[in-house]
C-alpha positions in Angstrom: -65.0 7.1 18.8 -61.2 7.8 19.7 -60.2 8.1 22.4 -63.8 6.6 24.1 -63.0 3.1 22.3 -63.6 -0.9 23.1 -62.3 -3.3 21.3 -61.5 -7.6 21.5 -58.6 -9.0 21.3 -58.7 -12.2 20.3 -56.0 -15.2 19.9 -56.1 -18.8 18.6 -54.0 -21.7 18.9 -54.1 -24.8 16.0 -52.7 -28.0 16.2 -51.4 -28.9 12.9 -49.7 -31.8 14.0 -50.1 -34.5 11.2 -49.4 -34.5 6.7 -51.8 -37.0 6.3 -54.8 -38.4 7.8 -57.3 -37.6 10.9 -55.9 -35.5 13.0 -55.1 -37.4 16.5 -56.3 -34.8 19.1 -59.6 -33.0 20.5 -59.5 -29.5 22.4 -62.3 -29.5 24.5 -63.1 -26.5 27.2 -64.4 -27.5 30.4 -67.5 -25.6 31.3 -66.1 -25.1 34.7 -63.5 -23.5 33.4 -61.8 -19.5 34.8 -60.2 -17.6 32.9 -58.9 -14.1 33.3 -57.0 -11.6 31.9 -53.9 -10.7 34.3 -52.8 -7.2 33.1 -49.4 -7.1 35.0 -47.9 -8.9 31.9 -50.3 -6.8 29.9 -47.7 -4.6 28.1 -50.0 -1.2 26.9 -51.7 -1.4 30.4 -51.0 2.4 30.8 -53.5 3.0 27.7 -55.8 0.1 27.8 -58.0 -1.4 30.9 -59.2 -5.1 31.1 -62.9 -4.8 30.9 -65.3 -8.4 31.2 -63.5 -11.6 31.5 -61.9 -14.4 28.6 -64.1 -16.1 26.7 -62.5 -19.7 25.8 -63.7 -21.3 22.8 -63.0 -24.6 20.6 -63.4 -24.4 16.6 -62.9 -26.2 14.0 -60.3 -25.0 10.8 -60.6 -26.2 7.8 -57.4 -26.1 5.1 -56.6 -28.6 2.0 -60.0 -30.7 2.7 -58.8 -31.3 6.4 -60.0 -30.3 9.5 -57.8 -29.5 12.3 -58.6 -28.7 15.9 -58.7 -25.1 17.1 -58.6 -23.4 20.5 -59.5 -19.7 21.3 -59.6 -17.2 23.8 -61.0 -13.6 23.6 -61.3 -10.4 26.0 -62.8 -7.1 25.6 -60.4 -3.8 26.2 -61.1 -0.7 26.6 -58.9 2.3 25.8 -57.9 4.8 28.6 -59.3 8.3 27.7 -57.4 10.3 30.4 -54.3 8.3 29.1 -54.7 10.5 25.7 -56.4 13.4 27.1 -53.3 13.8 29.4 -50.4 12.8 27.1 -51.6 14.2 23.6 -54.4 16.8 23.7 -53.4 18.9 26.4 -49.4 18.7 25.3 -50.9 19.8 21.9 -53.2 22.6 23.0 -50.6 24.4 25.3 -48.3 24.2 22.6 -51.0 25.6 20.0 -51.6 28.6 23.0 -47.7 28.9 23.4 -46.8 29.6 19.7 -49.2 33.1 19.8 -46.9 34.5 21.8 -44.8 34.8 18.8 -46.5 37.8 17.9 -45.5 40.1 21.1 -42.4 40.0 19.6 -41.5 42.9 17.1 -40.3 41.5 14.0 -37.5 44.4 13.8 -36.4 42.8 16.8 -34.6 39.6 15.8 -32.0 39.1 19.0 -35.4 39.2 21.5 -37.1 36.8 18.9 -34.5 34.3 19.5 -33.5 34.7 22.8 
């Protein structure tokens, strides 16, 4: 539940390279392969944190009665509770505490309302 959330982000790459007859490529994935997610690049760093490694994968997708070649990669995220805890609920509950103190003021008093 929000803000104590994972979730996978996932891209895919196709090569659609050809109108008309077999497709001339093959992805394959060498099983010695590393991958990693580098989060300096990794825009929403501040409210998400890297959490496992990629996963790359090779598929197949199918469109028109063809079948093109499909490359994958996904990694799991997890969302940065103190980033929200921080940034919106505290903000929201001083706020909430702040606007009681509307009611010290006497309402026949408008000038120490406003000021």
């Amino acid at each position: 539940a929000f803000p104590f959330d994972s979730q996978e982000l996932r891209i895919e790459f196709l090569l659609l390279c050809r109108v008309d007859g077999p497709v001339p490529a093959k992805v394959i994935v060498s099983p010695g392969v590393e991958s990693s997610l580098v989060d300096r690049g990794f825009a929403p760093r501040f409210q998400w944190q890297p959490t496992g490694g990629v996963h790359c994968f090779v598929d197949e997708h199918k469109a028109n009665g063809r079948i093109f070649p499909k490359f994958g990669a996904t990694a799991r995220v997890a969302r940065k509770s103190r980033f929200y805890v921080t940034n919106v609920a505290l903000p929201t509950a001083v706020f909430s505490g702040l606007a009681f103190t509307l009611f010290a003021a006497q309402p026949s008093e408008p000038m120490e309302r406003l000021s």
